[in-house]
NUPA-27440 format. One record per residue: residue in three letters; x, y, z of N, C-alpha, C, O, CB in turn. Coordinates in steps of 0.02 Angstrom, whole numbers. Glycine has a CB too. Layout:
R   code       nx       ny       nz      cax      cay      caz       cx       cy       cz       ox       oy       oz      cbx      cby      cbz
R    ALA        X        Y        Z        X        Y        Z        X        Y        Z        X        Y        Z        X        Y        Z
...
***
This chain:
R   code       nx       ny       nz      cax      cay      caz       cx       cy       cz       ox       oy       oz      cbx      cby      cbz
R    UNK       43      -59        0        0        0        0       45       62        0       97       59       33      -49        0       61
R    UNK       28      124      -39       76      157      -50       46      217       -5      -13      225       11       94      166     -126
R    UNK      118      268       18       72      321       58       30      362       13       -3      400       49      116      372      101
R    UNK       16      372      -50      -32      416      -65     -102      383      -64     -152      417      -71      -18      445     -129
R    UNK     -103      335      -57     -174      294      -39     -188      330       22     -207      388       12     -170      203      -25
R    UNK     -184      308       92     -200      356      155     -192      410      169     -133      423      160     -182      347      197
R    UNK     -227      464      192     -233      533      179     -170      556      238     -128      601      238     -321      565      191
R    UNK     -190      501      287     -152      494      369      -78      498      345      -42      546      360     -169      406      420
R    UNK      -55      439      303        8      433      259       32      478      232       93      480      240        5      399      215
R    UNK        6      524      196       36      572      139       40      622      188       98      641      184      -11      592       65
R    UNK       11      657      237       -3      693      281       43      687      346       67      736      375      -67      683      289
R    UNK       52      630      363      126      635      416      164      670      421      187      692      369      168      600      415
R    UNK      193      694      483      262      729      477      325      666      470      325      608      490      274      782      553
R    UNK      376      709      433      433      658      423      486      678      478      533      641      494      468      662      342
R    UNK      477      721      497      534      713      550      503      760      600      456      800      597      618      736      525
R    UNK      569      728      676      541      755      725      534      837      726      490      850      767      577      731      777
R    UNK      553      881      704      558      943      707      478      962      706      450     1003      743      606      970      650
R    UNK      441      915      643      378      934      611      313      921      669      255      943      672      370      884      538
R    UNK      335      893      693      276      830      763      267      878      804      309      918      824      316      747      820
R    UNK      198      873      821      182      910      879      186      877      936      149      829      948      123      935      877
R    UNK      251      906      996      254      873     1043      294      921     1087      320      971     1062      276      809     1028
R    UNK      299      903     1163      313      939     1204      384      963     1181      408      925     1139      303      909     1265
R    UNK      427     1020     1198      495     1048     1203      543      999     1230      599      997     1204      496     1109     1247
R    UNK      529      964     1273      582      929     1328      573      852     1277      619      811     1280      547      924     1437
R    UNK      526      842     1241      515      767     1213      541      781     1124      554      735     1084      412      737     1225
R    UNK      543      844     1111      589      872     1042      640      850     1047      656      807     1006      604      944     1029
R    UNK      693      874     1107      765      896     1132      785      825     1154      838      801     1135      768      959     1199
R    UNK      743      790     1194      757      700     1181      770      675     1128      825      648     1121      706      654     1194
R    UNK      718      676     1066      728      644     1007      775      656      973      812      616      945      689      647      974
R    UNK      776      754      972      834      764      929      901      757      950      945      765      908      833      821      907
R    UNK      920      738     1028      980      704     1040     1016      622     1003     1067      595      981      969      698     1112
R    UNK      957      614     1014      957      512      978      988      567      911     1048      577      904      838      438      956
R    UNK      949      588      878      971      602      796     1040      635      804     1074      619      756      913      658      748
R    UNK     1072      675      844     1122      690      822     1181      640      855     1242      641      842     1126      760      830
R    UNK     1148      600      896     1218      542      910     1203      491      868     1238      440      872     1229      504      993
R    UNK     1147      493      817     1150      454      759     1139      360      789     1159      307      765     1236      476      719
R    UNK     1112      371      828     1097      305      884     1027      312      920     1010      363      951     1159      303      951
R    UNK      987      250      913      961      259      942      930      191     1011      933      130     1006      933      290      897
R    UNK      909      223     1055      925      162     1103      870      148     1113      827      173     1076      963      167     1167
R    UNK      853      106     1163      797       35     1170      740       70     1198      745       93     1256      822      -37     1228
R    UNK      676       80     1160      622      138     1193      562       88     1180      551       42     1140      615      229     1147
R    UNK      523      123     1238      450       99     1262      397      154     1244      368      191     1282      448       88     1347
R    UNK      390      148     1160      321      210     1185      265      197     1190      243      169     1139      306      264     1145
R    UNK      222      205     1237      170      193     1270      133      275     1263      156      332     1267      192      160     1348
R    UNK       54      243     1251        6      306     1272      -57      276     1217      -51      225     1183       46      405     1251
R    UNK     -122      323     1217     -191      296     1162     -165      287     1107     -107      303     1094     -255      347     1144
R    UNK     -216      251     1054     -191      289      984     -209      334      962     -270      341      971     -193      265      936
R    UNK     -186      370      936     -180      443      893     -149      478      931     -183      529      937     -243      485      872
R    UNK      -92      484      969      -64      503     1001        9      544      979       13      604      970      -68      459     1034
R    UNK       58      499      974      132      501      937      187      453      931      243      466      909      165      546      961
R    UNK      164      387      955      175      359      951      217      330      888      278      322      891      139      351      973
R    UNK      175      315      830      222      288      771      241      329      722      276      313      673      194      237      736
R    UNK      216      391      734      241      443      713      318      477      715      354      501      671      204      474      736
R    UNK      326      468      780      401      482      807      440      415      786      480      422      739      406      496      898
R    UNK      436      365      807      473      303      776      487      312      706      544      309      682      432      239      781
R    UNK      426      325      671      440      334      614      494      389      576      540      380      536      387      339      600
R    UNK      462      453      612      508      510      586      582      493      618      625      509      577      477      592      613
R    UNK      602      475      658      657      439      692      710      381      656      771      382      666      621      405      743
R    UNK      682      341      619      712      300      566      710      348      497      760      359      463      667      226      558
R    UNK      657      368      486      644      389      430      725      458      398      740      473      340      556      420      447
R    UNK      763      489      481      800      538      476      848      511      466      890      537      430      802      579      517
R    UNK      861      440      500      912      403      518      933      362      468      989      336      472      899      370      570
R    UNK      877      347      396      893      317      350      896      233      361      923      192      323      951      349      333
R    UNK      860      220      424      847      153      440      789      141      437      749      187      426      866      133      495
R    UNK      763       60      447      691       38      434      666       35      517      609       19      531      684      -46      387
***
């Protein structure tokens, strides 16, 4: 399935900069990205939240799956 099929898909942010999320949970992520590593995480919370969003934009910067 390609992302222009889902509106959700085409519409994502690709990286963390773009995500709406707290200041202190930016400055987390964007640490992982600039040590180019990222370590063993639990994200937990509803869905529609930020969950695979951040994972995503997270590999997606990192050039990993």
């Amino acid at each position: 399935m390609s992302d222009e099929f889902l509106w959700v898909e085409k519409y994502r942010p690709r990286k963390i900069e773009d995500c709406i999320l707290t200041e202190d949970l930016k400055k987390t992520f964007s640490e992982f990205l600039n040590q180019k590593e990222i370590p063993n995480l639990l994200l937990c919370g509803t869905h529609g939240t930020w969950k695979t969003t951040v994972a995503r934009g997270i590999c997606e910067e990192l050039g990993t799956d």
